[in-house]
N, CA, C and O atoms as a DFTB+ gen file, in Angstrom:
668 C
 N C O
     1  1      57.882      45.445      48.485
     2  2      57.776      46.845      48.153
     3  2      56.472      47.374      48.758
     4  3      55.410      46.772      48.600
     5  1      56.570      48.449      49.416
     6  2      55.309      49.046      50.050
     7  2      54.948      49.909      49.664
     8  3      55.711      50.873      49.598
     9  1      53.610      50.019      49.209
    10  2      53.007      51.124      48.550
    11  2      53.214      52.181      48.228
    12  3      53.266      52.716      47.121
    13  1      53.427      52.755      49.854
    14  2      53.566      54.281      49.978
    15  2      55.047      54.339      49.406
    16  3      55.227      55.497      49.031
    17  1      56.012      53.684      49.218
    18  2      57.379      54.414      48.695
    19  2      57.053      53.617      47.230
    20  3      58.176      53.482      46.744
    21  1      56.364      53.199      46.567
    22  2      55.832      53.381      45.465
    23  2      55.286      54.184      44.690
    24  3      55.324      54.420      43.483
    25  1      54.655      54.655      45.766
    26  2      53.546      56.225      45.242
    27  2      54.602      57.690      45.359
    28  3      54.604      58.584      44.513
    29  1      55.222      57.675      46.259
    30  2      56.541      58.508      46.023
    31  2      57.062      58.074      45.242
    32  3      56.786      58.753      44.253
    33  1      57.850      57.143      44.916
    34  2      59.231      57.246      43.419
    35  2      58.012      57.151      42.513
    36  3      58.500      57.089      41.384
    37  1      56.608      57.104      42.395
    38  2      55.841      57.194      40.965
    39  2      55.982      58.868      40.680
    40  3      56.448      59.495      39.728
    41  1      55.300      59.325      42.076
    42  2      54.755      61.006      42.082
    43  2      56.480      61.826      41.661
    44  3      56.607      62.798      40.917
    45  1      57.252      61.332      42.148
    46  2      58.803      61.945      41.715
    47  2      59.379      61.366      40.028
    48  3      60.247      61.966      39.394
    49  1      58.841      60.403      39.655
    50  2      59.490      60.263      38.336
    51  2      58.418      60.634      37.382
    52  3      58.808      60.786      36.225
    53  1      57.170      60.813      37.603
    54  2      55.964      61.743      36.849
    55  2      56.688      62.759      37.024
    56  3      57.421      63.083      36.089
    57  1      56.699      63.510      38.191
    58  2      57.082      65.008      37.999
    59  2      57.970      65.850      37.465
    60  3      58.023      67.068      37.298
    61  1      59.207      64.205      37.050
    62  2      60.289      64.690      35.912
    63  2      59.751      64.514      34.392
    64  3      60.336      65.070      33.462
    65  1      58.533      63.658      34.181
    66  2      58.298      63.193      32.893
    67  2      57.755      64.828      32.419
    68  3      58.234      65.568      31.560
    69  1      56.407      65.076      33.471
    70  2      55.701      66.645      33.092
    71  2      56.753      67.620      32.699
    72  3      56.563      68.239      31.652
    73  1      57.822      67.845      33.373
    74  2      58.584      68.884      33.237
    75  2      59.419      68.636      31.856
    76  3      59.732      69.554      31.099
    77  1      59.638      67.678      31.704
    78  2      60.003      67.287      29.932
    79  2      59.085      67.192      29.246
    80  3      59.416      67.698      28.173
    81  1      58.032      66.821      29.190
    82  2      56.712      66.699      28.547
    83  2      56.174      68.381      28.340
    84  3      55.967      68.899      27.242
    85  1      56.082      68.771      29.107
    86  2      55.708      70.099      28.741
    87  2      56.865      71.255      27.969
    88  3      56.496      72.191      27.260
    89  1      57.966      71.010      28.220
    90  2      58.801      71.540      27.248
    91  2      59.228      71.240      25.818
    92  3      59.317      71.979      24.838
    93  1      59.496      69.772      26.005
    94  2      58.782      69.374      24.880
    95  2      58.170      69.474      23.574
    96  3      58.639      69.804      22.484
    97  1      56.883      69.073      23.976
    98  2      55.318      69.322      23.118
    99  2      56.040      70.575      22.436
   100  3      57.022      70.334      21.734
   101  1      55.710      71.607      22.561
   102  2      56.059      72.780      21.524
   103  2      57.010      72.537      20.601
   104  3      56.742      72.598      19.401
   105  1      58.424      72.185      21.126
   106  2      59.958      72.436      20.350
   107  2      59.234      71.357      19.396
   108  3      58.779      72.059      18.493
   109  1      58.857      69.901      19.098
   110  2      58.591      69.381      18.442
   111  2      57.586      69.183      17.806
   112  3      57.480      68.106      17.218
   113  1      56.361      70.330      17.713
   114  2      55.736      71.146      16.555
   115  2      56.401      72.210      16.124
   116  3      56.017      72.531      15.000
   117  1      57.239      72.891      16.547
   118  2      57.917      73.773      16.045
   119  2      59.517      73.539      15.239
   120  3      59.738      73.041      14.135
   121  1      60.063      73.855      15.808
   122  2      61.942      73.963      15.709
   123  2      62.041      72.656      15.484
   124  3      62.549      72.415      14.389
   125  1      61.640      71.383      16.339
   126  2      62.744      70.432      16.184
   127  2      62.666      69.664      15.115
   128  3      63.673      68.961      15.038
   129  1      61.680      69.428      13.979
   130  2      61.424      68.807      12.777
   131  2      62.514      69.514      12.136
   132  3      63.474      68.767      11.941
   133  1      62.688      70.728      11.735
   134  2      63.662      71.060      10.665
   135  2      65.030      71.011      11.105
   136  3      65.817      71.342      10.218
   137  1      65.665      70.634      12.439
   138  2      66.594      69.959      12.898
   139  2      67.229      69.114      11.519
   140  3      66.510      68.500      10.730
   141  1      68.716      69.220      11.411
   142  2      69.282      68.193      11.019
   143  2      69.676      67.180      11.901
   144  3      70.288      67.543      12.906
   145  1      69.424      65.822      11.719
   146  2      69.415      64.848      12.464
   147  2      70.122      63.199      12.415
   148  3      69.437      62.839      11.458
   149  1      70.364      62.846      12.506
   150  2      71.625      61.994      12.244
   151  2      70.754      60.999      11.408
   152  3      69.621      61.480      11.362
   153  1      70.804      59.883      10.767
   154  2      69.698      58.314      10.533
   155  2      69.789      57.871      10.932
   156  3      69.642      56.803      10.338
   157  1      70.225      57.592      12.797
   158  2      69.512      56.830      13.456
   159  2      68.484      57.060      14.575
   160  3      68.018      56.373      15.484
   161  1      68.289      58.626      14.013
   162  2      67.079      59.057      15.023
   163  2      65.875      57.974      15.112
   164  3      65.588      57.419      14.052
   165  1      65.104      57.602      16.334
   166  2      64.409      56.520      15.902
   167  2      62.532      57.920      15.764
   168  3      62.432      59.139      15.900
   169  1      61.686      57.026      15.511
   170  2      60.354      57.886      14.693
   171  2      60.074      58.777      16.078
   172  3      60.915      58.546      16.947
   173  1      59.444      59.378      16.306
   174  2      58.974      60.393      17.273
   175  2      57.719      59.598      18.518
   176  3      57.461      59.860      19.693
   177  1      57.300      58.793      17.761
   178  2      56.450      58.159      18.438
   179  2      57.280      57.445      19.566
   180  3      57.041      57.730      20.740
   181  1      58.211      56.560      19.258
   182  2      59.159      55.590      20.090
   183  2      59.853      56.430      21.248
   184  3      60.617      55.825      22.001
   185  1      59.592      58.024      21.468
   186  2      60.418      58.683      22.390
   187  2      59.485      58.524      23.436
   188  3      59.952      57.837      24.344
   189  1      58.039      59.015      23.683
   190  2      57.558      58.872      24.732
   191  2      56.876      57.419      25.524
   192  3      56.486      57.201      26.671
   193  1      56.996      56.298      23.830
   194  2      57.049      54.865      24.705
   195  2      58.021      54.889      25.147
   196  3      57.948      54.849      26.375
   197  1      59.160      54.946      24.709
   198  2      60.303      54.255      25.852
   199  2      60.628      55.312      27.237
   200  3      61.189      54.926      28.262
   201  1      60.172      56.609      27.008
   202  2      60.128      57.107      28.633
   203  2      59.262      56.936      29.825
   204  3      59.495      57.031      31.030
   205  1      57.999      56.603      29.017
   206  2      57.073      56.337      29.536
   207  2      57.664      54.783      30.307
   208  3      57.442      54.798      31.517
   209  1      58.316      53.568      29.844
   210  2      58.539      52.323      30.121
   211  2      59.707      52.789      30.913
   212  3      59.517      52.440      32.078
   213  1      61.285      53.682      30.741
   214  2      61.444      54.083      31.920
   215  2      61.424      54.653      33.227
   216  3      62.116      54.313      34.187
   217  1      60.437      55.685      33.164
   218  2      59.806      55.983      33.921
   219  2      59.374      55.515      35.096
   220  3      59.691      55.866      36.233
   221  1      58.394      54.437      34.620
   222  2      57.499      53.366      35.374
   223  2      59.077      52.307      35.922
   224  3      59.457      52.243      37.091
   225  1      59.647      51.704      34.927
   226  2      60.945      51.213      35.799
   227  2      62.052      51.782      36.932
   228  3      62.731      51.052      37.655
   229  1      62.066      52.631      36.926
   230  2      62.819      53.732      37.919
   231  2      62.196      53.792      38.802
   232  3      62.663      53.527      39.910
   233  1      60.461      54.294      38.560
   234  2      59.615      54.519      40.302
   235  2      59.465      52.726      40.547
   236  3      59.172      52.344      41.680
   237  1      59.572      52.211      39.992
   238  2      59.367      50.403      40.432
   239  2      60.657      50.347      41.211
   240  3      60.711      50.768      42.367
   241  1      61.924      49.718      40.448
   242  2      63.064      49.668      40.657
   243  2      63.323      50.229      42.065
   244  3      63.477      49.328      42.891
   245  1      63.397      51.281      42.484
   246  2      63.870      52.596      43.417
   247  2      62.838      52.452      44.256
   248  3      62.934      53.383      45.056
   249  1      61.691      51.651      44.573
   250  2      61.441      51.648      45.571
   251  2      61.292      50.524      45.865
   252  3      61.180      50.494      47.090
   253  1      61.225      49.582      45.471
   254  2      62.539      48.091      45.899
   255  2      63.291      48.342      46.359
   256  3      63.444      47.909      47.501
   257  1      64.150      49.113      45.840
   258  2      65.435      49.291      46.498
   259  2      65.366      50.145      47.932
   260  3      65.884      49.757      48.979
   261  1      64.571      51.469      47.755
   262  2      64.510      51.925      49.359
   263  2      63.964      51.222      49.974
   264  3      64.343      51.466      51.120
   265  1      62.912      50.046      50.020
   266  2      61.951      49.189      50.759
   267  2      63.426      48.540      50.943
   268  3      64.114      49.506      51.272
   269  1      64.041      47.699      50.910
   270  2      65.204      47.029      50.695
   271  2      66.099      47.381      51.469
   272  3      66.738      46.452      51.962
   273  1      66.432      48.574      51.811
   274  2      67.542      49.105      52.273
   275  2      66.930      49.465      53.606
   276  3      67.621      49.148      54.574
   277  1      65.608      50.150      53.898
   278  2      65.279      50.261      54.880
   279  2      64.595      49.264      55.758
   280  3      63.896      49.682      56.682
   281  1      64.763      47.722      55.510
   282  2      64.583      46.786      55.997
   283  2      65.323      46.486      56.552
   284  3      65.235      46.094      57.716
   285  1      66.779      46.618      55.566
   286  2      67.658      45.731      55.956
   287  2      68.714      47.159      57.624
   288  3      69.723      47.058      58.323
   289  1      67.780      48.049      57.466
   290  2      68.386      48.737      58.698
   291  2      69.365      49.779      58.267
   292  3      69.870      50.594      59.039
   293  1      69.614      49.697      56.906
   294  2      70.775      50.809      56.217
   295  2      70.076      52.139      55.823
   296  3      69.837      52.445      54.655
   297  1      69.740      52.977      57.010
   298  2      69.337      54.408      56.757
   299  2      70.182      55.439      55.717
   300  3      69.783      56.144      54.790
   301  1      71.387      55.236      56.226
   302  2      72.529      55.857      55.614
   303  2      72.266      55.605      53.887
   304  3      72.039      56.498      53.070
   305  1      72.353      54.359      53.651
   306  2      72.722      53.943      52.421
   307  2      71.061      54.849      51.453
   308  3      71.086      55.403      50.354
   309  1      70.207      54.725      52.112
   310  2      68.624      55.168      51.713
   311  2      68.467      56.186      51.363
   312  3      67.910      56.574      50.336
   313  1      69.052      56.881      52.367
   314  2      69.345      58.789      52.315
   315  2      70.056      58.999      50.875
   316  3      69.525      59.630      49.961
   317  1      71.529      58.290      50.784
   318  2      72.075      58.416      49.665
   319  2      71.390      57.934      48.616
   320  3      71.238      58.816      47.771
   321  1      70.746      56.551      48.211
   322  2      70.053      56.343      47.345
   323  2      68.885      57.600      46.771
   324  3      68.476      57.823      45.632
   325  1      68.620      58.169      47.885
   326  2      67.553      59.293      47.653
   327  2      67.894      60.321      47.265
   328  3      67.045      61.146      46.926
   329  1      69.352      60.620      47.185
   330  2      69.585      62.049      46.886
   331  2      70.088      61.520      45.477
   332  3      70.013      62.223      44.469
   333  1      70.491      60.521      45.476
   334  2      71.437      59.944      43.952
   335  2      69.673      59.973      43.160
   336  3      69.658      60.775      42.227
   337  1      68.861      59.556      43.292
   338  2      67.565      59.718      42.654
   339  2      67.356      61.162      42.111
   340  3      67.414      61.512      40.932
   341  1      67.083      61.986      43.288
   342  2      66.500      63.178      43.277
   343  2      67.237      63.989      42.345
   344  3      66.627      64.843      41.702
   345  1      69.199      63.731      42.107
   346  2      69.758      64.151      41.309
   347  2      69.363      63.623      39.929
   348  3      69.116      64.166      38.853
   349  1      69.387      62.731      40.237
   350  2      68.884      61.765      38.798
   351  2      67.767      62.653      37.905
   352  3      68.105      63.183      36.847
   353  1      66.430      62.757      38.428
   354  2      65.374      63.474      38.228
   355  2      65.640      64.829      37.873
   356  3      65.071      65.220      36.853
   357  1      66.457      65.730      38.547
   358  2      66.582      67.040      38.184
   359  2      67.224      67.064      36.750
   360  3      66.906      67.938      35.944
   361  1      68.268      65.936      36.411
   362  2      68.683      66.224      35.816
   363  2      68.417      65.680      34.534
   364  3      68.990      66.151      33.551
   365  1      67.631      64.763      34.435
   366  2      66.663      64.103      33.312
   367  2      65.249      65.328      32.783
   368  3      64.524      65.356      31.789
   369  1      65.363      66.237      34.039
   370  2      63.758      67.015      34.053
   371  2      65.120      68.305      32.987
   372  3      65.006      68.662      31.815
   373  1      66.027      68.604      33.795
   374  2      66.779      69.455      32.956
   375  2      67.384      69.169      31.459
   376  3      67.626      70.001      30.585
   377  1      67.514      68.095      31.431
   378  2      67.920      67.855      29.651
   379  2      67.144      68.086      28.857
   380  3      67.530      68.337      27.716
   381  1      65.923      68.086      29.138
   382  2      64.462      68.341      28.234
   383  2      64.592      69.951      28.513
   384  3      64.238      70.590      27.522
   385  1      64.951      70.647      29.455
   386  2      64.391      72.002      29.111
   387  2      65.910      72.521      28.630
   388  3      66.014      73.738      28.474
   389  1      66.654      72.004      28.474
   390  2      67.936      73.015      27.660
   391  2      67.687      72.363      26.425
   392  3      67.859      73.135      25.482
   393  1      67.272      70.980      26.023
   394  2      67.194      70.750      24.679
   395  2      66.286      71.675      24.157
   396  3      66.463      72.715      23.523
   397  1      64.888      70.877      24.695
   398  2      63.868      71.301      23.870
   399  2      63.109      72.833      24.635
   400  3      62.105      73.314      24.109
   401  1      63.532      73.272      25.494
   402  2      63.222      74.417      25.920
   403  2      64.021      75.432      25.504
   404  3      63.463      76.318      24.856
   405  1      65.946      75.594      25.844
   406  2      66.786      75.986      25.005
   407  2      67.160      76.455      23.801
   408  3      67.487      77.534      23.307
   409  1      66.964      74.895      23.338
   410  2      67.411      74.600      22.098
   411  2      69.092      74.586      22.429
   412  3      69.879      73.952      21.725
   413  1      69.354      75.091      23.177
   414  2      71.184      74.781      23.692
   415  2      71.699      73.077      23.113
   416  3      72.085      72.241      23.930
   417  1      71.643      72.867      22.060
   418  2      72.367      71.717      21.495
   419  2      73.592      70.760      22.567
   420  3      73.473      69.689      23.163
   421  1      74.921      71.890      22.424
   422  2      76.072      71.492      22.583
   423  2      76.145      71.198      24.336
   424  3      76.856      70.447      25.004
   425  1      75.216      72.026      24.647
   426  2      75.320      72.104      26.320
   427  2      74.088      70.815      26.861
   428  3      74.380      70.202      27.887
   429  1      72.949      70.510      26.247
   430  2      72.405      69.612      26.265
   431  2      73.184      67.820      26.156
   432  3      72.779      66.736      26.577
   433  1      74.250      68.168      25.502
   434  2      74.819      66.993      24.952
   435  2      75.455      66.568      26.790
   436  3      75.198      65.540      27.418
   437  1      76.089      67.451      27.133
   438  2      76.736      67.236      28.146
   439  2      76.305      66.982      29.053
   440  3      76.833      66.163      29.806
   441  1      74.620      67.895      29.456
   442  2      73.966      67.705      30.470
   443  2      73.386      65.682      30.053
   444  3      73.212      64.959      31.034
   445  1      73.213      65.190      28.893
   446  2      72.779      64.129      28.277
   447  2      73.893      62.856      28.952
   448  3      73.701      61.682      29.271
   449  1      75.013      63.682      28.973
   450  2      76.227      62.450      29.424
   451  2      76.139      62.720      31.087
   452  3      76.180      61.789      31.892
   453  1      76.022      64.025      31.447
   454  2      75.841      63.648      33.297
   455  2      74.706      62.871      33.534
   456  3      74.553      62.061      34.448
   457  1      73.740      63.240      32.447
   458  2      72.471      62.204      33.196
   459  2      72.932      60.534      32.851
   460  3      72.642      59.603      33.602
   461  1      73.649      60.394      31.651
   462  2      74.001      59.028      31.825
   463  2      74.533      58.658      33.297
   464  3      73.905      58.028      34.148
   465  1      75.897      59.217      33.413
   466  2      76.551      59.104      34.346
   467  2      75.948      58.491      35.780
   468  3      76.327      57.686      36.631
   469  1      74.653      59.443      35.522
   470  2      73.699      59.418      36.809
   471  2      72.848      58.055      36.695
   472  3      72.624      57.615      37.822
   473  1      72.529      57.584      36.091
   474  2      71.661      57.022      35.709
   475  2      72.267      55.506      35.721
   476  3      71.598      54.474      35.763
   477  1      73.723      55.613      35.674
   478  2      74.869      54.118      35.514
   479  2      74.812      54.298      37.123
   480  3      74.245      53.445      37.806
   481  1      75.272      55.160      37.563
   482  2      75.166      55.275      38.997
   483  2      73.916      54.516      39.772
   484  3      73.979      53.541      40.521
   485  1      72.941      55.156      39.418
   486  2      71.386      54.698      39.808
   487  2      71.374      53.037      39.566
   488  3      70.948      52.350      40.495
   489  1      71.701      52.565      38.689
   490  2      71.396      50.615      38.398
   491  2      72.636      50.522      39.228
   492  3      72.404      49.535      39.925
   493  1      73.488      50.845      39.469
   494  2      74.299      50.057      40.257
   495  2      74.154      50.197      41.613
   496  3      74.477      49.159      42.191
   497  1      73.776      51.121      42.387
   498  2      73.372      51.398      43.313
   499  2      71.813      50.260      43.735
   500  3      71.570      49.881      44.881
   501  1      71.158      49.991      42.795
   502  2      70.082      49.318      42.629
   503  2      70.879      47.649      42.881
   504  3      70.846      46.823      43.793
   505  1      71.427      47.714      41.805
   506  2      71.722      46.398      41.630
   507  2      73.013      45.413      42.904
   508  3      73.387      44.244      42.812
   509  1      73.370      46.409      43.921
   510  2      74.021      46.596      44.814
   511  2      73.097      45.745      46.077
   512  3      73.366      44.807      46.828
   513  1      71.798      46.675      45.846
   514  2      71.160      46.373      47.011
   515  2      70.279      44.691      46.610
   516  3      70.299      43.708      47.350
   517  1      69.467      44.804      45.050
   518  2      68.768      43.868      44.468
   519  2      69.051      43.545      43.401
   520  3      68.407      44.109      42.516
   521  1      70.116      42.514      42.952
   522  2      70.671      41.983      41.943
   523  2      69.431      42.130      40.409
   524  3      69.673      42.766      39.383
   525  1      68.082      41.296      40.720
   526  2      66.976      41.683      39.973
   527  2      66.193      42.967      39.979
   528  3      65.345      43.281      39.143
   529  1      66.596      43.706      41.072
   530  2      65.810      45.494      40.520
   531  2      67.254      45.859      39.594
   532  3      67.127      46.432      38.512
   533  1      68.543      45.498      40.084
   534  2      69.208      46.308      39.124
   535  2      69.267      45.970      37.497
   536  3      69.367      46.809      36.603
   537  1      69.192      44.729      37.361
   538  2      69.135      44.130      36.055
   539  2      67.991      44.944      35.497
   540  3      68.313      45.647      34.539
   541  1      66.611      45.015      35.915
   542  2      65.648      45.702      35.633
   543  2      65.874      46.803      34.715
   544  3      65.684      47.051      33.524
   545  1      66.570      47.617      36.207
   546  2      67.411      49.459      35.589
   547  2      67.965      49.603      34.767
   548  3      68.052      50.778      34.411
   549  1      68.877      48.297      33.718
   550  2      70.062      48.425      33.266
   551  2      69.596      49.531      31.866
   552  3      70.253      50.440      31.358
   553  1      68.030      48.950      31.480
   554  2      67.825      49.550      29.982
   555  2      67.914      51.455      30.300
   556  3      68.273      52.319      29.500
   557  1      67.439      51.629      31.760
   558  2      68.217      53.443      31.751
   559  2      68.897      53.730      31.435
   560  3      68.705      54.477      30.475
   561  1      70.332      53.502      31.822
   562  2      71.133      54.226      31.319
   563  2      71.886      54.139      30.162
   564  3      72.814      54.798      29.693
   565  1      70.950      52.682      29.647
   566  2      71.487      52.471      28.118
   567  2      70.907      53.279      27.297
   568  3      71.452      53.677      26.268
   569  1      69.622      53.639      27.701
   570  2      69.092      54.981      26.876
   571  2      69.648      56.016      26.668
   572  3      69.963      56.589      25.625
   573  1      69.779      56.281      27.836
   574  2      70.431      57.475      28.246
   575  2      71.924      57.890      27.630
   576  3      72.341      59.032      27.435
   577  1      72.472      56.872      27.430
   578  2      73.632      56.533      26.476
   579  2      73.354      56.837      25.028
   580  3      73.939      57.557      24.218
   581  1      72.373      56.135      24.952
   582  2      71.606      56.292      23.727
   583  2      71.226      58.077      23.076
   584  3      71.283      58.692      22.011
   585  1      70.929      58.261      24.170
   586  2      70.211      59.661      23.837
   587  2      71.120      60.887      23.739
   588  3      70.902      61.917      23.101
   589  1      72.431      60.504      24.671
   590  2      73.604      61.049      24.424
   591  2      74.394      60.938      23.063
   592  3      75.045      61.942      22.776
   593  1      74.428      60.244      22.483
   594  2      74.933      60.090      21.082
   595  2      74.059      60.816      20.347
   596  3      74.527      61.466      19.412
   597  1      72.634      60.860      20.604
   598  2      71.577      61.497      19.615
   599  2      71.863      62.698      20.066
   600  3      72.346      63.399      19.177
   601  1      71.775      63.161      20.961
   602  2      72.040      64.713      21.547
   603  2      73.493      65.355      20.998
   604  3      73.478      66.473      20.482
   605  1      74.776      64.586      21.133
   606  2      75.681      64.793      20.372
   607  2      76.243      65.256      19.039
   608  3      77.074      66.021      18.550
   609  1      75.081      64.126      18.651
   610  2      74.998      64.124      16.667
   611  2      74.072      65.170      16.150
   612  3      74.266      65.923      15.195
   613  1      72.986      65.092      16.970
   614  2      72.027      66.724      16.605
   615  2      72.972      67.831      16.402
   616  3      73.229      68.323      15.304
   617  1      73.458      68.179      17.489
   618  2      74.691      69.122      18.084
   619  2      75.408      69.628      16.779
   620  3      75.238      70.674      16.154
   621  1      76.394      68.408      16.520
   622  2      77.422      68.213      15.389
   623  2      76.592      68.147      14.374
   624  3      77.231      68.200      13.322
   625  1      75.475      68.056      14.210
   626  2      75.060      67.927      12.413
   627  2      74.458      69.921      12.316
   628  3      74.215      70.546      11.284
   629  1      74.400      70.320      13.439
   630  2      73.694      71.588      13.313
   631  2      74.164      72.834      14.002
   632  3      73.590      73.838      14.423
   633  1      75.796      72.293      13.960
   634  2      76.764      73.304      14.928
   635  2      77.049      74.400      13.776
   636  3      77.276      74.123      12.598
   637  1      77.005      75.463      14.235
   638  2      77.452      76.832      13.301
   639  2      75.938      77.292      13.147
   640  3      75.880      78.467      12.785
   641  1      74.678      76.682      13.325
   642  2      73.648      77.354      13.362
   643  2      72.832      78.286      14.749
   644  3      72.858      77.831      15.892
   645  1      72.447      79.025      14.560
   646  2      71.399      79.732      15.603
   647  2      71.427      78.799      16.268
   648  3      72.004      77.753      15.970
   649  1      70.665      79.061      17.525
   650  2      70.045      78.187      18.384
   651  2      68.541      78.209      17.532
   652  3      68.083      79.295      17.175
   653  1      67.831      76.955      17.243
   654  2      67.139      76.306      16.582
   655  2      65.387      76.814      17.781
   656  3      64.257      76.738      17.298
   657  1      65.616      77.211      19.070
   658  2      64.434      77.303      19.961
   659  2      64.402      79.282      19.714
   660  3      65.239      80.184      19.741
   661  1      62.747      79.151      19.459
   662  2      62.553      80.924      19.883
   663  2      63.396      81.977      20.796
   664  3      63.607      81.690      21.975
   665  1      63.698      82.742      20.451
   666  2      64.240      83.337      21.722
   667  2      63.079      83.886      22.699
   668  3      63.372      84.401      23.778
């Protein structure tokens, strides 16, 4: 793995964390505590360790894999890996601002299952090129799975209400 496409997939999966991070922070001093919420929400603290730990696995992972691919002479395959990323990112940076920027519940849920989608996509694509970067990836999109059920159940425990974010 070479640096410089290290320091890119870092500077690109920071720049999705900020854009959730800053939307964020507010909804959860504000609105999202009085949320009804399913019992298996896990404590508030455990949300930004485990993004923080995917995070850092994704810019690791993903540039193994482009170092990897552009060794092995597969431009084509790199390009695609890069746009399957870049989608990835928009759309992890977008679930945070319809949740917690929104407050759009029901539409969050969905955007929650494309980012899975994306994200099953992403480890296999990984795990395609590097059997051990993809194993790595696998805990993404189990989150992400994860977070889809939580996004779901928020949804359904608090459907028939306002939207829960300021207008």
């Amino acid at each position: 793995m070479r640096i410089s496409t290290l320091i890119g997939t870092s500077l690109a999966t920071a720049a999705a964390a900020a854009i959730g991070s800053v939307v964020t922070k507010p909804a959860v001093e504000t609105w999202y505590p009085k949320l009804a919420k399913p019992s298996f929400v896990p404590p508030n603290w455990a949300f930004p360790l485990a993004w923080t730990s995917l995070y850092a696995d994704l810019a690791v992972t993903s540039a193994v894999t482009l170092d990897d691919l552009a060794d092995d002479g597969d431009h084509e395959q790199r390009q695609r890996y890069l746009a399957a990323l870049g989608a990835n990112l928009v759309l992890n940076g977008g679930w945070s601002w319809i949740y917690f920027g929104r407050g759009a519940l029901g539409t969050a849920s969905v955007a929650a299952a494309a980012l899975t989608v994306s994200s099953a996509d992403l480890a296999r694509r990984t795990a395609r090129t590097n059997r051990t970067a993809g194993a790595a990836l696998a805990a993404y999109p189990a989150w992400c799975a994860f977070a889809t059920v939580l996004s779901t159940s928020a949804w359904w425990l608090n459907r028939g209400r306002r939207s829960p974010a300021p207008a």
